[in-house]
LOBALO-208207 format. One record per residue (C-alpha): residue in one letter; residue number from 1; chain; x negated, y negated, z. Coordinates in steps of 0.02 Angstrom, whole numbers, plus 50000, padded with zeros to 5 digits. Layout:
// residues N
res  n  chain  u  v  w
A  NUM  A  X  Y  Z
...
This chain:
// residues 413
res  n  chain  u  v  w
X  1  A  48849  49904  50563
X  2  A  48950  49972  50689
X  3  A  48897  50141  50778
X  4  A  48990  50295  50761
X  5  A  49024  50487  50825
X  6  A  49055  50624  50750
X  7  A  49164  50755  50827
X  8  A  49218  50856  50667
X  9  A  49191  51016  50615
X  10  A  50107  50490  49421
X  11  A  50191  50416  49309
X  12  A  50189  50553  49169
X  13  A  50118  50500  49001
X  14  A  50241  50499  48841
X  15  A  50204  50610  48711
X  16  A  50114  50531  48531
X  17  A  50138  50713  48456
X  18  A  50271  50812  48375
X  19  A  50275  50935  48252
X  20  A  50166  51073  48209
X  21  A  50042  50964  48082
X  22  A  49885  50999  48182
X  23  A  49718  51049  48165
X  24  A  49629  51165  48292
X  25  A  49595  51338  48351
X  26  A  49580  51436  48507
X  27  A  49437  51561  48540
X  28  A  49474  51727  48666
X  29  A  49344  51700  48809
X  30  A  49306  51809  48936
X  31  A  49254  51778  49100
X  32  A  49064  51673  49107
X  33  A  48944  51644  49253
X  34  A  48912  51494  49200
X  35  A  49025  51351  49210
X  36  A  49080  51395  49020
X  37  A  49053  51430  48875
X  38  A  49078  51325  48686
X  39  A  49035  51451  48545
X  40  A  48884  51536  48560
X  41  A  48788  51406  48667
X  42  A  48808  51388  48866
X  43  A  48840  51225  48900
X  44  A  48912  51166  49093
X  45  A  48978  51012  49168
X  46  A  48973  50930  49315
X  47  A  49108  50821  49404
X  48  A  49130  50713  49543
X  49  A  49184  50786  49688
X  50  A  49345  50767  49773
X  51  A  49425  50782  49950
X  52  A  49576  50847  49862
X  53  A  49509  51004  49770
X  54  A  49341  51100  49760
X  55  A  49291  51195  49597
X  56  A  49276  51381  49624
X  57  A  49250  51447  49461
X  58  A  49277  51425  49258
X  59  A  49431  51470  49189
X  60  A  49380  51496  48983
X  61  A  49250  51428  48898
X  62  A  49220  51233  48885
X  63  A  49276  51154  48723
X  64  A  49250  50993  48629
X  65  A  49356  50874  48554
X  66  A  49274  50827  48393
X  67  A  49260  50644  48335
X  68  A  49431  50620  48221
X  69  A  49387  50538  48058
X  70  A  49504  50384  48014
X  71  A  49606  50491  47903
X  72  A  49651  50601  48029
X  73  A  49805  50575  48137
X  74  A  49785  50695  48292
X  75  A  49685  50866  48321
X  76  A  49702  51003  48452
X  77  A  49584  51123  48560
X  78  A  49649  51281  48622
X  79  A  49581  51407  48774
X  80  A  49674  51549  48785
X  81  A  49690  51622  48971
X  82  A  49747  51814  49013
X  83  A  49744  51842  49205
X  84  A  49685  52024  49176
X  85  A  49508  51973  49114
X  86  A  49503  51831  49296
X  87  A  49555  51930  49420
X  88  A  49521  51775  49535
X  89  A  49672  51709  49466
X  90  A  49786  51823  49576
X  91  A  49733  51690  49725
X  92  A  49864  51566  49639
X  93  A  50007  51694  49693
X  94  A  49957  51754  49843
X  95  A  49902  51573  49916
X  96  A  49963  51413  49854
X  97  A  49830  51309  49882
X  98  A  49719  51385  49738
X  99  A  49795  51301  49579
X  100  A  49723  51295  49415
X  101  A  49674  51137  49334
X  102  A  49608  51037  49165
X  103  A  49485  50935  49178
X  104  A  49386  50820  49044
X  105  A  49241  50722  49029
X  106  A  49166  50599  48883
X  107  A  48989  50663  48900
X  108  A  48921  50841  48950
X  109  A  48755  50748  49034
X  110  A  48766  50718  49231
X  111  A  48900  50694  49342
X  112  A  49064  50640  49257
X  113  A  49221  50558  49305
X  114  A  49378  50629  49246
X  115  A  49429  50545  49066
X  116  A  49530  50605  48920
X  117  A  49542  50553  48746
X  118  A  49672  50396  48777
X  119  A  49815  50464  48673
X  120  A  49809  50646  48699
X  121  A  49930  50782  48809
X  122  A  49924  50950  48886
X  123  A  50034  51104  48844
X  124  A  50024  51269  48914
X  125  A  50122  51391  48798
X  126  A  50215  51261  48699
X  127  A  50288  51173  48841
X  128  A  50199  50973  48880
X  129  A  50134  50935  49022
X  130  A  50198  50786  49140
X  131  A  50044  50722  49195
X  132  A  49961  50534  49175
X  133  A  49810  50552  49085
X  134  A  49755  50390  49087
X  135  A  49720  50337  49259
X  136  A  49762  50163  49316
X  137  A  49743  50035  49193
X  138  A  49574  49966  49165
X  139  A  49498  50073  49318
X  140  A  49389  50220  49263
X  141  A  49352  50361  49383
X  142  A  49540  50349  49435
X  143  A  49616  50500  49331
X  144  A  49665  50648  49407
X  145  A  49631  50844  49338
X  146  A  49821  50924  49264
X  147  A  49872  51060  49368
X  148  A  49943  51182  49257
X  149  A  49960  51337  49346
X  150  A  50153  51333  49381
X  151  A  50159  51307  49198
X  152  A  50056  51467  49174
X  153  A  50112  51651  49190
X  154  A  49999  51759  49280
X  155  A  50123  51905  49267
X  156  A  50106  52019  49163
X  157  A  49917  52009  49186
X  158  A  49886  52029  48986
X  159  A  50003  51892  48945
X  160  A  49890  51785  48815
X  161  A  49910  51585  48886
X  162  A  49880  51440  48769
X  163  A  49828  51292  48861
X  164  A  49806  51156  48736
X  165  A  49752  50995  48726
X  166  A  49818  50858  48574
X  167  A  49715  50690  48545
X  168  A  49725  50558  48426
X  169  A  49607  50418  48392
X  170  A  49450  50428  48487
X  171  A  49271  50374  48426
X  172  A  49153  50485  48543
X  173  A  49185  50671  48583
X  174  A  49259  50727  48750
X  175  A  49244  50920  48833
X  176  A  49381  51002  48908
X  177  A  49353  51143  49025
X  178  A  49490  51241  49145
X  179  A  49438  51277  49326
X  180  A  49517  51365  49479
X  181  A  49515  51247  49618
X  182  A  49555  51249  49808
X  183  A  49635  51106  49862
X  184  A  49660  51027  50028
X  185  A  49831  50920  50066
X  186  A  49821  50746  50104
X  187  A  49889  50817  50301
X  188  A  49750  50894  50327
X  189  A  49641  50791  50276
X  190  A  49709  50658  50375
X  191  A  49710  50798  50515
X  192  A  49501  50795  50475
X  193  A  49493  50617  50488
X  194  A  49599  50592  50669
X  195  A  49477  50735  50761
X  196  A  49331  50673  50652
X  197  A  49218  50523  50671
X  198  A  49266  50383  50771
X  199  A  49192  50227  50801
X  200  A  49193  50202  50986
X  201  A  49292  50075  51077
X  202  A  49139  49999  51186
X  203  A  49042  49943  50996
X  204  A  49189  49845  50927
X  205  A  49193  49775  51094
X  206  A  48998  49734  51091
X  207  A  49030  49662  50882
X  208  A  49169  49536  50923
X  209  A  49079  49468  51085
X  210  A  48897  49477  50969
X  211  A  49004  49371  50856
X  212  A  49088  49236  50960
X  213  A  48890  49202  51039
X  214  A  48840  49164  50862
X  215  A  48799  48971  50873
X  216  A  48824  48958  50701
X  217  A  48994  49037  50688
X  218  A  49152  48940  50769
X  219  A  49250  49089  50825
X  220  A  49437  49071  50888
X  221  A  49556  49213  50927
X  222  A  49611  49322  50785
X  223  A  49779  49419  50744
X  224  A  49744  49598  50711
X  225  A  49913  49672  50630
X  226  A  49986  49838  50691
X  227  A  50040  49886  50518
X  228  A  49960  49982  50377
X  229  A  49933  49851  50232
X  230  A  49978  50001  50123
X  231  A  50133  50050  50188
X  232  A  50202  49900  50306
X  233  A  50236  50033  50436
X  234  A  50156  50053  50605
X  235  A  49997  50119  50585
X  236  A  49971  50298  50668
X  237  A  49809  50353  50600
X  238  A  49715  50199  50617
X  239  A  49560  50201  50538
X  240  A  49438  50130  50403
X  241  A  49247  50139  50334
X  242  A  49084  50115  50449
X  243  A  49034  50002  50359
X  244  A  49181  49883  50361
X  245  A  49145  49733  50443
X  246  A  49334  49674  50496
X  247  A  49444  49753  50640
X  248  A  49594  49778  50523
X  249  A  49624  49956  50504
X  250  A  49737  50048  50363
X  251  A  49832  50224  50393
X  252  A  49738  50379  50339
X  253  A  49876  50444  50288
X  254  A  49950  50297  50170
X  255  A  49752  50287  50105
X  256  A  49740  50460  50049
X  257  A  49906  50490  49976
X  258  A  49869  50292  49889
X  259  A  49693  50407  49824
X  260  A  49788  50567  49778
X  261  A  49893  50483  49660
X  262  A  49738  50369  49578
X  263  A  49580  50389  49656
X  264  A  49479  50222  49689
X  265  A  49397  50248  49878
X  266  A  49406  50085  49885
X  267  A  49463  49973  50078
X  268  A  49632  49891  50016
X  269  A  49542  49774  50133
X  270  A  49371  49691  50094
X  271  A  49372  49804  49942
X  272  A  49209  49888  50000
X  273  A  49193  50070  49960
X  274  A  49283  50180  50067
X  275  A  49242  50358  50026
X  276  A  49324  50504  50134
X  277  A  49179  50529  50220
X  278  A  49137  50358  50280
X  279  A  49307  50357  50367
X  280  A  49326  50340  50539
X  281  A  49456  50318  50698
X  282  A  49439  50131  50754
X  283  A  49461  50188  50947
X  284  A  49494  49988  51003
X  285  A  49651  49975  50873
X  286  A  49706  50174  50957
X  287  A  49698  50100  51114
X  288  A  49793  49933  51070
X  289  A  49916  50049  50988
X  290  A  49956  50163  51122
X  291  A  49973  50018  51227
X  292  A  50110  49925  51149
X  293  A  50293  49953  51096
X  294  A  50321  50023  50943
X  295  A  50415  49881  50878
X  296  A  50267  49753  50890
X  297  A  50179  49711  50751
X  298  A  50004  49615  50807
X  299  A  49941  49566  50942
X  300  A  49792  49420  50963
X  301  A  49613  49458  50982
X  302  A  49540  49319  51088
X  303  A  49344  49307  51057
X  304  A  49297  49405  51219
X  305  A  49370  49539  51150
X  306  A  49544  49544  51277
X  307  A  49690  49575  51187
X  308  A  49891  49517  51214
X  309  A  50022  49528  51107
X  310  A  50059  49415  50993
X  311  A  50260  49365  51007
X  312  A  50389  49333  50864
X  313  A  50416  49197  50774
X  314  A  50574  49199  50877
X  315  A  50525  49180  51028
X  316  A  50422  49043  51009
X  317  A  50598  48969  50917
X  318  A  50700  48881  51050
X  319  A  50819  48847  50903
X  320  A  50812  49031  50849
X  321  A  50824  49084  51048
X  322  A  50972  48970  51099
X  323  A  51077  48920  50949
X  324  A  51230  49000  51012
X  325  A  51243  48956  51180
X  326  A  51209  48761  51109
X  327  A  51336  48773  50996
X  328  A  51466  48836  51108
X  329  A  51421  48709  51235
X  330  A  51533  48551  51193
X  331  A  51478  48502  51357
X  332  A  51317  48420  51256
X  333  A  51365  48341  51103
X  334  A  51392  48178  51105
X  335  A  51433  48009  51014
X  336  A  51282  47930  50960
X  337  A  51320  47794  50822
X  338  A  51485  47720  50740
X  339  A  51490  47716  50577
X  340  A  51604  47571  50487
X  341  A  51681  47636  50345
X  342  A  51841  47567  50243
X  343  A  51841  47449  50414
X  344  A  51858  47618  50514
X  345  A  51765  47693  50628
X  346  A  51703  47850  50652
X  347  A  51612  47984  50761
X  348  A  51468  48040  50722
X  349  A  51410  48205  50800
X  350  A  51222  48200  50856
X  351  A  51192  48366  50795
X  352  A  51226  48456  50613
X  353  A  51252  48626  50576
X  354  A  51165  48723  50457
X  355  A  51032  48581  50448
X  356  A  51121  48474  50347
X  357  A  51031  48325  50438
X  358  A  50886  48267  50431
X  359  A  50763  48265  50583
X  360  A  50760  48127  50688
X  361  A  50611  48007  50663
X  362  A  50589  47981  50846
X  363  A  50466  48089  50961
X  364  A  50487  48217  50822
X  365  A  50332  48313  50842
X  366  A  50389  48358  51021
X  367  A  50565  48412  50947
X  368  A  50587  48602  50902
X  369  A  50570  48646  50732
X  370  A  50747  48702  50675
X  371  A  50815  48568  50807
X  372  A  50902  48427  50710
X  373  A  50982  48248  50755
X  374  A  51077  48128  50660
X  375  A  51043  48075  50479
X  376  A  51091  47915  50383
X  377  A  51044  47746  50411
X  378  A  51079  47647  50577
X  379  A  51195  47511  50538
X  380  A  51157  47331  50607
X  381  A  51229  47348  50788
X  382  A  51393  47249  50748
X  383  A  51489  47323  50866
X  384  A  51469  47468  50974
X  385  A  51599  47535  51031
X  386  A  51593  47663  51187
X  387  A  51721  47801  51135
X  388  A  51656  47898  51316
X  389  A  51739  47772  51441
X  390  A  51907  47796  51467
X  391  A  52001  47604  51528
X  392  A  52127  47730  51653
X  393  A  52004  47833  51715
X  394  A  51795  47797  51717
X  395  A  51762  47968  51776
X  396  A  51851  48064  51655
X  397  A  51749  48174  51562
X  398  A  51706  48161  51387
X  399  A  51842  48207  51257
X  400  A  51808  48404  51165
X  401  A  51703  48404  51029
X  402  A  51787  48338  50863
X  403  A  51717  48265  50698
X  404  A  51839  48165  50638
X  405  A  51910  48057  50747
X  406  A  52001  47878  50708
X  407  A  51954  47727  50807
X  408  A  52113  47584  50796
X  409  A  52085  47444  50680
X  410  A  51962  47300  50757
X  411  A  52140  47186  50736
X  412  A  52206  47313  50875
X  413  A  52100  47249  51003
């Protein structure tokens, strides 16, 4: 494990309801010191925290979604909110980060992820909420809490809010509960992580050297990529867990806004938990960074640990590199083979455009890829005639590039 410092201080969800054929009620609740109340018992629950948003305080009492029997199609719970009986609530106008949200769990025992019955919705006074309640598919602990409180109306302070939630079809009871939260924006957070933790430039150093002396590991250089695997764009915040074994950083920023949206805290890559607080600035990739152009993309890691970068596929291209000036030079095609045709001859040019030839046989693995010579068969050598020499003039030089030129009939000579 590497060592490290620290210097820190949706897609919305269609609706399965209409109508008004529901079952339900609401209770008026007043403001609780514990997490909430359900009827006359106190019952709380607990959540997994979040970088995102930290629970300040209930909002209403907790309430349960009762197991639906089969004959029943969908069901309601209501918590009514009036901003005169939480005065905490006037936070949410004065400062934006405090929002109100709904959260619910599918047990009341220990700490819960976020779930809700998996057909249900959220309205605040009649109006749905656009919110995916669902999570990603087949990846629980990846929902997020509803933020209702632009949906809410704090003013006037008696104003009676119903925040409701409908559900359909579930086997096992669930508990809703509303809580003010303060949240923190995925900028600042990746603010936290840039002036946090870092894992120092001398220990990656020391782990690629400790690896190339392993005798049991053949190591050869490696290409680190410049980009976030997240994004495909340069990386600026580079960073990933301590406990990541590989180079290969991701942006904080592309991470955390990838979390926001469905939380996973998982490294897009080894796929090793990455929680916010195991993040950390990989100071060798910072350094590689701000010593390189913005345009390049990797560079190569030899096993020493020294770094260069790591050119384009262009570059390495003579084809790719020179392809105009060849083709503009007539200068260097020439005449290679006759072909007999109709008792014709022909020219045929040595080198094809758009790689409609097919590579020469001969020396090709020290040919270019991309670089091409003439196709076809070789005819038995017949007769070869030298179209280059002129019978006036031997030093003439050779005639402008054409592709279809006659020879005369062999009667002609």
């Amino acid at each position: 494990m590497l060592d490290y410092t620290n210097n820190a201080p949706a897609q919305p969800a269609r609706s399965y309801f209409s109508g008004s054929n529901l079952n339900g009620g609401g209770a008026h609740v007043g403001l609780g010191h514990a997490v909430g109340y359900h009827g006359g018992s106190q019952m709380s629950l607990q959540f997994k925290p979040s970088p995102f948003y930290e629970i300040r305080r209930p909002v209403g009492p907790i309430r349960t979604c009762e197991v639906l029997a089969m004959s029943q199609h969908r069901n309601l719970v209501t918590i009514k909110i009036r901003a005169s009986e939480h005065a905490a609530l006037q936070q949410c106008i004065t400062d934006k980060s405090f929002r109100v949200m709904v959260f619910c769990a599918g047990d009341k025992n220990g700490i819960q992820d976020i779930a809700f019955p998996h057909q249900s919705e959220v309205k605040v006074n009649g109006g749905e909420i656009k919110a995916n309640l669902r999570g990603l598919k087949n990846k629980p602990g990846s929902t997020r809490p509803v933020d209702i409180t632009d949906a809410l109306r704090l003013k006037p302070s008696n104003y009676e809010n119903n925040v409701e939630l409908i559900y359909a079809l579930t086997t096992k009871p669930f508990y809703v509960a509303v809580y003010l939260c303060k949240t923190t924006s995925v900028q600042d957070l990746a603010a936290r992580i840039e002036h946090g933790k870092k894992i120092p430039k001398a220990s990656v150093i020391s782990e690629i050297r400790k690896e190339a002396a392993d005798t049991d590991i053949v190591t050869t250089s490696q290409v680190l990529s410049l980009k976030c695997p997240l994004s495909y764009m340069r990386l600026a915040i580079p960073c990933r867990s301590y406990v990541c074994k590989h180079i290969q950083c991701f942006d904080a920023t592309s991470y955390l806004q990838l979390q926001e949206q469905g939380p996973q805290w998982l490294c897009p890559i080894c796929n090793k938990s990455a929680t916010y607080e195991s993040l950390a600035i990989d100071e060798y990739v910072k350094d590689i960074l701000a010593n390189t152009s913005k345009d390049l993309e990797q560079v190569t890691i030899e096993p020493d640990a020294q770094w260069h970068a790591q050119s384009s596929v262009d570059d390495h291209n003579p084809y790719r590199g020179n392809q105009s000036a060849a083709l503009d030079d007539d200068d260097d095609l020439e005449i290679s083979e006759i072909s007999i045709v109709g008792g014709r001859k022909y020219e045929t040019p040595s080198r094809s455009l758009q790689g409609t030839a097919t590579p020469t046989t001969r020396d090709s693995s020290s040919m270019p890829r991309g670089l091409w010579s003439v196709s076809g068969k070789r005819p038995a050598p017949q007769e070869i005639v030298d179209l280059t020499l002129d019978s006036d003039d031997d030093d003439a030089p050779p005639p402008r590039k054409k592709q279809h030129l006659s020879v005369p009939e062999l009667g002609d000579y």
